[in-house]
N, C-alpha and C positions, 0 to 999 in steps of 0.2 A: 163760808161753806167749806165744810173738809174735805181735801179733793184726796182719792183714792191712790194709792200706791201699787203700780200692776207690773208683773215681770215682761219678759218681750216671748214671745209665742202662749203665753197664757189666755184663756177664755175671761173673757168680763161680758157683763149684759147692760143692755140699756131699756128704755123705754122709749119707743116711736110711734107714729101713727102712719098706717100705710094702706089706701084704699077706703078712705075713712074707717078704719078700727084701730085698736089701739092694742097693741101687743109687744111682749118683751123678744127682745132679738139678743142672739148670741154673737159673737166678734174675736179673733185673735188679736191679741194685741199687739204692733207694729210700731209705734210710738209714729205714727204716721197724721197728717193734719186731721183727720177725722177724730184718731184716737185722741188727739188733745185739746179738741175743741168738744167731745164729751167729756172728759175729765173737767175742764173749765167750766162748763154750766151746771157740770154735780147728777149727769146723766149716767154716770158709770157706776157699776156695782160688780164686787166679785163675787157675790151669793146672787142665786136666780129668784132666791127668797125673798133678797132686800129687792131685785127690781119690780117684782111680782106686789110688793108692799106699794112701793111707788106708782104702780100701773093704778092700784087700786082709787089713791089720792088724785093721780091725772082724769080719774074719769070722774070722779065727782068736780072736779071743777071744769069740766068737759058739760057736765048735765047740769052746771050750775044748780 
């Protein structure tokens, strides 16, 4: 999986699920354990476009 290249105080998004819904979250980036345990599973994007794509595919295997 291609993992993302992010600068340090830059915005990146991911994809979570929070209260059971599923929506894209905004993040600074910090090079901080969070920050690179999303880069590691391929949950980081720096377009709100690509994670908004991504949300799309989690919810269909969400609705099986």
């Amino acid at each position: 999986m291609k993992q993302t290249k992010l600068e340090m105080g830059k915005v990146y998004y991911n994809v979570m699920l929070y209260m059971g819904r599923c929506g894209v979250w905004s993040y600074l980036y910090r090079n901080d354990a969070v920050d690179k345990r999303m880069i590691r599973i391929g949950n980081c994007f720096r377009k709100k476009k690509d994670a908004e794509a991504m949300k799309v595919k989690v919810l269909k295997v969400l609705k099986g």
